[in-house]
Structure formats: structure tokens, C-alpha cells
C-alpha positions in Angstrom: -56.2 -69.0 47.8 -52.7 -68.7 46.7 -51.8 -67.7 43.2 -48.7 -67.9 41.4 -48.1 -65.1 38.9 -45.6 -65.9 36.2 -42.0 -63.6 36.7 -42.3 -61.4 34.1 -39.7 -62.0 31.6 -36.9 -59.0 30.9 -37.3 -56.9 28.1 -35.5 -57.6 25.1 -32.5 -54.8 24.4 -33.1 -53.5 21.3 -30.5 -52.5 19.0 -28.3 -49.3 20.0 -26.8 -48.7 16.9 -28.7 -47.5 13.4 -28.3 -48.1 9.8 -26.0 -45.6 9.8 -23.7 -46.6 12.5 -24.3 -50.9 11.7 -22.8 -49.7 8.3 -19.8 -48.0 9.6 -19.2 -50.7 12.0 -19.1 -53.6 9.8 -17.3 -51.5 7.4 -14.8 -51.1 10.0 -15.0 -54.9 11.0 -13.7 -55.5 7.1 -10.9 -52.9 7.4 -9.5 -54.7 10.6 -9.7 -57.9 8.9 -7.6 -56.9 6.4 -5.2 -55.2 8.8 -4.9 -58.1 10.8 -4.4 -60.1 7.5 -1.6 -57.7 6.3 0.3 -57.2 10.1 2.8 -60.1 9.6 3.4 -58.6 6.3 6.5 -56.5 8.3 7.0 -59.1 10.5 8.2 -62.2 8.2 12.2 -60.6 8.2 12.1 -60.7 12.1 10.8 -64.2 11.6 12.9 -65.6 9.0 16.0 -63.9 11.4 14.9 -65.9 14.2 13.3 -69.0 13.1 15.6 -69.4 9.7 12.8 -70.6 7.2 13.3 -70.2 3.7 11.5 -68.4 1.0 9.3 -71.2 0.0 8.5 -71.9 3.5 7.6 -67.8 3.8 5.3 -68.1 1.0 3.6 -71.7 2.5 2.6 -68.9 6.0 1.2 -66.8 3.9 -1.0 -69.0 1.6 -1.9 -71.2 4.4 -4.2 -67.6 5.5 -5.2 -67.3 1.8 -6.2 -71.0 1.1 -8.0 -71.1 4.6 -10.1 -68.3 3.9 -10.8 -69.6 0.6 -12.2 -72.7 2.7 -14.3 -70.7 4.7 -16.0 -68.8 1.6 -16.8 -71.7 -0.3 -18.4 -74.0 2.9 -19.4 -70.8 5.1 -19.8 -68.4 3.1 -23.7 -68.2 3.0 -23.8 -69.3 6.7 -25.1 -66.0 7.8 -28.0 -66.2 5.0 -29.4 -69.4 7.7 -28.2 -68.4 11.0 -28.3 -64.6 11.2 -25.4 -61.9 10.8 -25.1 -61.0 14.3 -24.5 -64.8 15.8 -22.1 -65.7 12.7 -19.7 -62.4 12.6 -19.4 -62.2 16.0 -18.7 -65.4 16.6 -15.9 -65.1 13.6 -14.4 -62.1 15.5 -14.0 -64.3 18.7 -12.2 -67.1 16.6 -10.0 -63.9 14.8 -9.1 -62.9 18.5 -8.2 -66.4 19.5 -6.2 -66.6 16.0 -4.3 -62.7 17.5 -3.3 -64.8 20.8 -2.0 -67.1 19.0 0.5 -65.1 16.8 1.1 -63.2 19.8 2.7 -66.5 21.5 4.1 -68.3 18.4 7.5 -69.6 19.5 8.1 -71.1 15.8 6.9 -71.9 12.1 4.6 -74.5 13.0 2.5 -72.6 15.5 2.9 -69.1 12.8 0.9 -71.8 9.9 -1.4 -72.7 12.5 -2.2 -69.4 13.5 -2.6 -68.1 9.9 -5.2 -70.8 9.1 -7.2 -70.0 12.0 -6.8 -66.4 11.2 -8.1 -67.5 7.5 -11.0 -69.3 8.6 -12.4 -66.9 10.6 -11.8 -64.0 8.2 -13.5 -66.3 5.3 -17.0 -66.5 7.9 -16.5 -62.7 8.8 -16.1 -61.2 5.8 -19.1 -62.9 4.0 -20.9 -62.2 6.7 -20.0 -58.7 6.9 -19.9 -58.1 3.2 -23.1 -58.9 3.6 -24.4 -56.7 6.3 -23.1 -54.1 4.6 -25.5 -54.5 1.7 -28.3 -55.5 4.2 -27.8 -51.8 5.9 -27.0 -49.9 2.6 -29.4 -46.6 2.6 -32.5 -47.1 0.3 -31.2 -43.0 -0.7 -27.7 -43.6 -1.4 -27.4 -46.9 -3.3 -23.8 -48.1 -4.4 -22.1 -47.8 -0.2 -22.1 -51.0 0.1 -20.6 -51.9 -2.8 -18.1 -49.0 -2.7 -17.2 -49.7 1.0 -16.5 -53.8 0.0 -14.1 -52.6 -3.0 -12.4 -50.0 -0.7 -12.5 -51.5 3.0 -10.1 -54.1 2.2 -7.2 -52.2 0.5 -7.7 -49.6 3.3 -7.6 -52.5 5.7 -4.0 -53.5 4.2 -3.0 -50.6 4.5 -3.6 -49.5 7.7 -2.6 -52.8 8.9 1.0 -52.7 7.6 1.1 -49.2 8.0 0.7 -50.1 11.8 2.9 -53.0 11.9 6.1 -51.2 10.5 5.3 -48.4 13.1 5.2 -50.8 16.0 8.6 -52.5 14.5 10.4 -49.3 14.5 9.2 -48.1 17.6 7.8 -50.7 19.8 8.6 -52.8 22.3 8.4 -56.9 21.2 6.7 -56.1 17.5 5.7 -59.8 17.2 3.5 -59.3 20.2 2.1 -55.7 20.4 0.4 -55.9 17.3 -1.7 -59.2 17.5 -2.3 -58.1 21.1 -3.9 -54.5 19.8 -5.8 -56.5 17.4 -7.2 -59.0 19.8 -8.7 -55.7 21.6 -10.3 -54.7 18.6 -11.9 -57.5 17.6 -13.2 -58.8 21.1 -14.6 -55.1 21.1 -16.4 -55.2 17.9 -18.0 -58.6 18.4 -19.4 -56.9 21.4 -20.6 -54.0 19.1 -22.0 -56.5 16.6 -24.1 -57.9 19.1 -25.8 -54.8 19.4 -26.8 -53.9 15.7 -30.3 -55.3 14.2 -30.3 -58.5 13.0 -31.2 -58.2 9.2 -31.4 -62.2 7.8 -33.9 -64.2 9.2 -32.6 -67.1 10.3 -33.8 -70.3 8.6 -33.6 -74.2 7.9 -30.7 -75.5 5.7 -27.2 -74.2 7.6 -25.9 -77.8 7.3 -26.7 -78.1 3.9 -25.2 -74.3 2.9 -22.0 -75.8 4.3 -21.5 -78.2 0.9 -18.6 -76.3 -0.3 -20.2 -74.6 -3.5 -20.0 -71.2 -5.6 -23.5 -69.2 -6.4 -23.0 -66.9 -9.4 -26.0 -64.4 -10.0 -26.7 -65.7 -13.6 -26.6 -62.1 -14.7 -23.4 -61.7 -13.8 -21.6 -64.9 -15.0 -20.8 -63.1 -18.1 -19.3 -60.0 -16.8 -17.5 -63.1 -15.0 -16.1 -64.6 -17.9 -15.0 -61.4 -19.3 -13.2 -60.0 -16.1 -11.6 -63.3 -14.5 -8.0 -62.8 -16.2 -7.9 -59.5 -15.0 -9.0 -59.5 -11.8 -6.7 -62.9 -11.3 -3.8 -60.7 -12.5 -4.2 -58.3 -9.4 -4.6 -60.5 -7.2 -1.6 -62.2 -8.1 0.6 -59.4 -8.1 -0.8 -58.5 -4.8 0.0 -61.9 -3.2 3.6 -61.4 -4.1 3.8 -58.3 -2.5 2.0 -59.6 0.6 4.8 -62.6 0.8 7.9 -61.8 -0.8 7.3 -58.0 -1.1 9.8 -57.6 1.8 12.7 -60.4 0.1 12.2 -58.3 -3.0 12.8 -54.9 -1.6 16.3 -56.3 0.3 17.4 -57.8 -3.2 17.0 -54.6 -4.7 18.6 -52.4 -2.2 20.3 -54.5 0.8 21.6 -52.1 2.7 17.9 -50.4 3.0 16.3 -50.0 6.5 13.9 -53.3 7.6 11.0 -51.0 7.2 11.7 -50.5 3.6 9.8 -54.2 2.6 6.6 -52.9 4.1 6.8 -49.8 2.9 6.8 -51.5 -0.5 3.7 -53.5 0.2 1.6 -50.4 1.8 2.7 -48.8 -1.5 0.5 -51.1 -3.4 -2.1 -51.0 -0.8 -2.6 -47.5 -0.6 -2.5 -46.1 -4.0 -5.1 -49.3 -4.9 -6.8 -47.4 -2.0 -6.8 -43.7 -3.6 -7.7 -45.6 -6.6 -11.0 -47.0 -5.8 -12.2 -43.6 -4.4 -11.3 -41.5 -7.0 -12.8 -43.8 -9.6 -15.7 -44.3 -8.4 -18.3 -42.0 -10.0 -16.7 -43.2 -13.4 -18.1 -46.0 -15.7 -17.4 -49.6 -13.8 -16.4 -51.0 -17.6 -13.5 -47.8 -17.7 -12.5 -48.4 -14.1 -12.0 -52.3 -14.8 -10.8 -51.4 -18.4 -7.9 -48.9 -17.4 -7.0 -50.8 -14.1 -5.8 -54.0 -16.2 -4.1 -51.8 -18.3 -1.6 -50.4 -15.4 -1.0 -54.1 -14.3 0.9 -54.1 -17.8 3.6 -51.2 -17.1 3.5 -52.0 -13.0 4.7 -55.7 -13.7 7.4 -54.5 -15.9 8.8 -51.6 -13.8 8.7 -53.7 -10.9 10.3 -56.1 -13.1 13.5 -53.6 -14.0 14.1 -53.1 -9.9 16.1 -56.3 -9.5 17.7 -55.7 -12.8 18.7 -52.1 -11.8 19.0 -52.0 -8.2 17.1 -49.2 -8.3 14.7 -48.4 -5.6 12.5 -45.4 -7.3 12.0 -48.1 -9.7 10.4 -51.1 -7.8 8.5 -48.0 -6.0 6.7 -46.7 -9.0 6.3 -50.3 -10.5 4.3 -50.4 -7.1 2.5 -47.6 -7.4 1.6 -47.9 -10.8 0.5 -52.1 -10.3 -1.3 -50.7 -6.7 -3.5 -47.9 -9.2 -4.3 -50.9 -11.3 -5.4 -53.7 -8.5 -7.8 -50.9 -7.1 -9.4 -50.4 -10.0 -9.7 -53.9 -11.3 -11.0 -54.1 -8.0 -13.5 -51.8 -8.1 -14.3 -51.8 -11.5 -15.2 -55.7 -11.1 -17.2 -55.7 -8.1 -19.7 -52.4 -9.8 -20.1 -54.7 -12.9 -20.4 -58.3 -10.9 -22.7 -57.0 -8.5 -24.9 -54.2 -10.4 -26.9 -57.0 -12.5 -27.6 -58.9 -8.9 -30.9 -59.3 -7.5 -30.7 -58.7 -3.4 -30.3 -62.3 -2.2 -28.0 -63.2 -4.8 -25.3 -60.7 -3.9 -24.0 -62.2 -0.6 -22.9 -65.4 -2.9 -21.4 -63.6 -5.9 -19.5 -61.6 -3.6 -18.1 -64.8 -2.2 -18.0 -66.1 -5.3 -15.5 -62.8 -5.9 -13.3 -63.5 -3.4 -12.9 -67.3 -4.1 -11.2 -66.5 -7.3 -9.3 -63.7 -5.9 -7.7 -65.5 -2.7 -7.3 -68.4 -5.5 -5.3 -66.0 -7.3 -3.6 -64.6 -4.2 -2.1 -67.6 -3.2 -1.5 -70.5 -5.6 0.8 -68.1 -7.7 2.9 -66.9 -4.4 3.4 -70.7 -3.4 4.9 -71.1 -6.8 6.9 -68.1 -6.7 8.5 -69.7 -3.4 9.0 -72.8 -5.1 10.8 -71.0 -7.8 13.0 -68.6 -5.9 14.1 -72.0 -3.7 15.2 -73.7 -7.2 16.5 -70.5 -9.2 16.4 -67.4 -7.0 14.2 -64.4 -6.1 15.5 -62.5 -9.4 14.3 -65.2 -11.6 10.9 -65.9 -9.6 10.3 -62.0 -10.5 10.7 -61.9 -13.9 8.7 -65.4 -14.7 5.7 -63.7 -12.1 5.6 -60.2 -13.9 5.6 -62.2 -17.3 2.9 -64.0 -15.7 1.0 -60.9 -14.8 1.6 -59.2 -17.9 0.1 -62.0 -20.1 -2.7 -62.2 -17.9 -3.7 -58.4 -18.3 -3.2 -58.8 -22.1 -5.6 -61.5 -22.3 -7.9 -59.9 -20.4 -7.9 -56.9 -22.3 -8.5 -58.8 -25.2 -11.5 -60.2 -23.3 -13.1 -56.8 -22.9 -12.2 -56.0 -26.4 -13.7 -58.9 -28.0 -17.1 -59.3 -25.6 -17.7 -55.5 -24.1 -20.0 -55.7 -21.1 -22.4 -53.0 -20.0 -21.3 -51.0 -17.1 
């Protein structure tokens, strides 16, 4: 008698990578989103030389990333929550790789727009996703990583990412390529890495639904919500200028200056917020957030004075004094939003977060363009830092009049 035995089915491949090493690499999947976001930071003088787009259309690239992303948060950013982290970031890394081949072979405005919304979309699914992870793999022993490495990861990834860019202009062959083409590496090589951590949400009914674009609060932190908003919209702001015009800013000041000097500006900003959210991090989240709004004040003004003095040690410390300040708001914020969170709420106030901070990011700059078009960058920069600087007053008045715990 003949009997048929059933092939034995492959064992399933467990997970190579720990809690430890999952949290490092979706830390480091943040920090190279960020990087990739801040690349064509350096960039947009080659491209305005070669293409010949104007300020307001500069500013249009650059929010078309911002208000993408802000897309993805608000319809995907729970996504993760219904199909599992591993299938949803690294599928978002694969669409942020297709997004680097696409800069890579941009032959004009159009196809730089396009490129930067695909690059915003898929950075909105990773990063909730990932933000997420990281709190998923946080170690029961050491409680705060997560969200220290979400306040820190992207000003690091800024950073490093026009850090790298102005080092590849200076010294590289076809900058507008190498870059994007360095970044598609990385990102093909941590969605295969991604693939191998543990899956910690269990994937469950109602991913068409979590879609309806929508913003999910913990309730206990809508007040520390209320209080914090002008602030943290105040360095965000400022830090969309610098991403956008940072570079048509630094040649008003000083013409003659070398064509890495713009970047250097913007990696100012990015890396003292940097130094800023590690060394404030064992202080009181309300202090942090307190004395990080308060540096927005003096930052917008000295950057302010730059134009007006052609000075640039000026527009240097206005940067490094406004950078101090958007790292602590940024830290500061994120402690008291997320502290009072219960675990599943988290993944949607951090969202929540970064809707009203890309909001912040990019509205203003498109306005900015619009006003340098009509009346000129000098102009644009003093109505933005008087922006700024209101904004930070009010929302010192905020913390003043309603002091939140933290």
C-alpha cells in the first residue's frame, strides 16, 4: 500500500537580531530618514544654477516632502498598529529607495517635486512605524530610550545628512547623483535588516479603516498639548527656513562665500539642536521645553541682524543659539507629551507630534517664498524672525499662565 507523507514544511527563521540590536536599527532607520530628507538641503544652489527656479519655486520642493509626509502621518500613521512593523517599514524603505533613484535621475523641477513627495510619503509610513518600534523594543530596565532616541534621531539624522551632502559637493564626483545613490544602498539594506527583527504588533482587522486621515491625542496629554503648540510650532518654523532658504540666506549675507557655506548654516542648527537634546536630557522635561523657547527669542533676532550686517559670525550664532532652542523644545515636548501616555496610545500622539511639526515646517517656508518673490529675501527674514519671536513669547506666556507637570 502506497502512502503519501506530507513534505514537511521549512522551519520558520527566527529573528537574528535582539531587543538590543532591533532598537539600534530602527534608531538608525530614523537617522537615515532624516539624512535623506536633509541631502538636497546643499544641493538646491546646484539646482537653481542649472534648472533656474526661483525662490518660491525652492521653497514649493521643499514643502512638497514636508506636506507629503504630513499626508502619510495623518492616513498611515497607525498602519503598522494593523498590519505589523516589519511588513509596513520595510516596505516604506523600498518606496524611500525608489524615491533615492529618482533624485538621482531628475533631469528637472518637475521630476525634483515628484521625487520629494515620494520621499515624503514613504518617510511619513517609516517613521511612525519606526517611532514605534522603538518604543515596542525599549528595555523594561532603562525606560525613557525610546523617547530620547525619537527627540535625538532626527536632528542627528539632519545632520549627518547635510553633513554628508556638502562633503560629496566639495569632493565628489556628480553630487546630485552620489548621494541619493549611497542612500538607496542604505535603505534597500536596512529593509533587509528589518525583515529580520521580531515582529512586536499583532496584526489585526481595521487597516482600511486606520487609513481615514485622523489625529489620536492620549487624553492625558492634550493639555501639555495646548500649552506647548506655540512653541514647538516656532522651531519648527525656523527650522523649515533653514532647510529651504538657509542656503539663499547665507549668500545674501556674505556673496562671495564658498557654496558650502549654506549648508554649513543649516547643519549648524541641526547639530547644536543635536548636542542639545543629549545634554538636556536628565533635566526636568518642563525646564528643557521652558528654556528651549526661550533661545528661539534671541536666535530669531541674531539671525535677523545677519542680512542687516553682512556679518557672517552673526547669522552663525543666531544659528546656533535658534538650533540650542529647537532641540530642546524638541525634547522637552516629546518627555512631557509622551510621559502621561498609556503604551498603545503613544504610536498616535507621536504622530500626532509630527503632524503639527511638519505643519509648522512647511506652510511658513511656502510663505516665506512667496514673500521673498514679491519683496525680497531681506524682507522675508525679518517678517519670519518677527514671526518666530512672537510665537515663542506666546508660548512662554502659555507655560507661565498654565504650568504643566514634568
Amino acid at each position: 500500500m502506497l502512502s503519501i507523507v506530507a513534505p514537511l514544511s521549512p522551519p520558520r527563521r527566527r529573528p537574528v537580531l535582539g531587543r538590543r540590536g532591533a532598537f539600534a536599527l530602527h534608531a538608525s532607520v530614523l537617522v537615515g530618514l532624516l539624512a535623506a530628507s536633509s541631502a538636497p538641503t546643499p544641493l538646491y544652489a546646484l539646482y537653481q544654477a542649472e534648472w533656474h527656479f526661483s525662490a518660491m519655486t525652492l521653497t514649493v520642493v521643499f514643502s512638497a516632502y514636508a506636506l507629503a509626509l504630513l499626508g502619510a502621518l495623518l492616513t498611515a500613521g497607525t498602519l503598522s498598529d494593523h498590519l505589523g512593523r516589519r511588513p509596513v517599514l520595510a516596505g516604506a524603505l523600498l518606496a524611500e529607495a525608489v524615491a533615492m533613484a529618482a533624485f538621482a535621475t531628475a533631469q528637472g523641477v518637475t521630476a525634483l517635486i515628484a521625487a520629494r513627495i515620494l520621499q515624503g510619503l514613504a518617510t511619513g509610513v517609516a517613521s511612525g512605524a519606526a517611532g514605534a518600534a522603538l518604543l515596542d523594543f525599549e528595555a523594561p530596565d532603562r525606560p525613557g530610550r525610546a523617547t530620547l532616541a525619537n527627540g535625538t534621531a532626527p536632528v542627528a539624522g539632519m545632520a549627518a545628512g547635510v553633513l554628508a551632502a556638502i562633503a560629496l559637493v566639495q569632493f565628489a564626483p556628480a553630487p546630485t547623483r552620489t548621494v541619493y545613490l549611497l542612500l538607496l544602498l542604505l535603505f534597500a539594506t536596512q529593509a533587509a535588516a528589518v525583515l529580520r527583527t521580531a515582529e512586536t504588533a499583532r496584526p489585526h482587522a481595521g487597516a482600511w479603516r486606520s487609513l481615514r486621515p485622523g489625529i489620536a491625542v492620549a487624553p492625558a496629554s492634550r493639555p501639555a498639548v495646548r500649552v506647548l503648540a506655540p512653541g514647538v510650532v516656532a522651531a519648527w518654523a525656523l527650522g523649515g527656513f533653514y532647510s529651504s532658504l538657509g542656503p539663499s540666506l547665507a549668500r545674501l549675507v556674505a556673496p562671495h562665500a564658498s557654496r558650502a557655506t549654506g549648508g554649513l548654516v543649516f547643519f549648524t542648527l541641526t547639530a547644536t539642536a543635536g548636542l542639545a537634546v543629549q545634554a538636556a536630557r536628565r533635566l526636568p522635561a518642563r525646564t528643557v521645553s521652558t528654556a528651549g523657547t526661550a533661545l528661539l527669542v534671541p536666535g530669531a533676532l541674531l539671525t535677523l541682524s545677519g542680512p542687516q550686517l553682512h556679518s557672517l559670525p552673526a547669522l552663525f550664532a543666531g544659528t546656533a543659539l535658534a538650533g540650542t532652542g529647537f532641540g530642546a523644545v524638541t525634547q522637552g515636548a516629546l518627555r512631557l507629551l509622551l510621559g502621561p501616555a498609556a503604551p498603545d496610545e503613544r504610536a498616535g500622539t507621536l504622530a500626532s507630534y509630527y503632524v503639527l511639526s511638519y505643519l509648522a515646517m512647511s506652510i511658513p517656508a511656502v510663505l516665506a517664498g512667496l514673500l521673498t518673490n514679491l519683496y525680497g529675501l531681506r524682507t522675508a527674514v525679518a517678517v519670519y524672525a518677527v514671526t518666530v519671536v512672537l510665537l515663542a513669547l506666546g508660548g512662554l506666556a502659555r507655560t507661565v499662565r498654565r504650568p504643566i507637570a514634568g
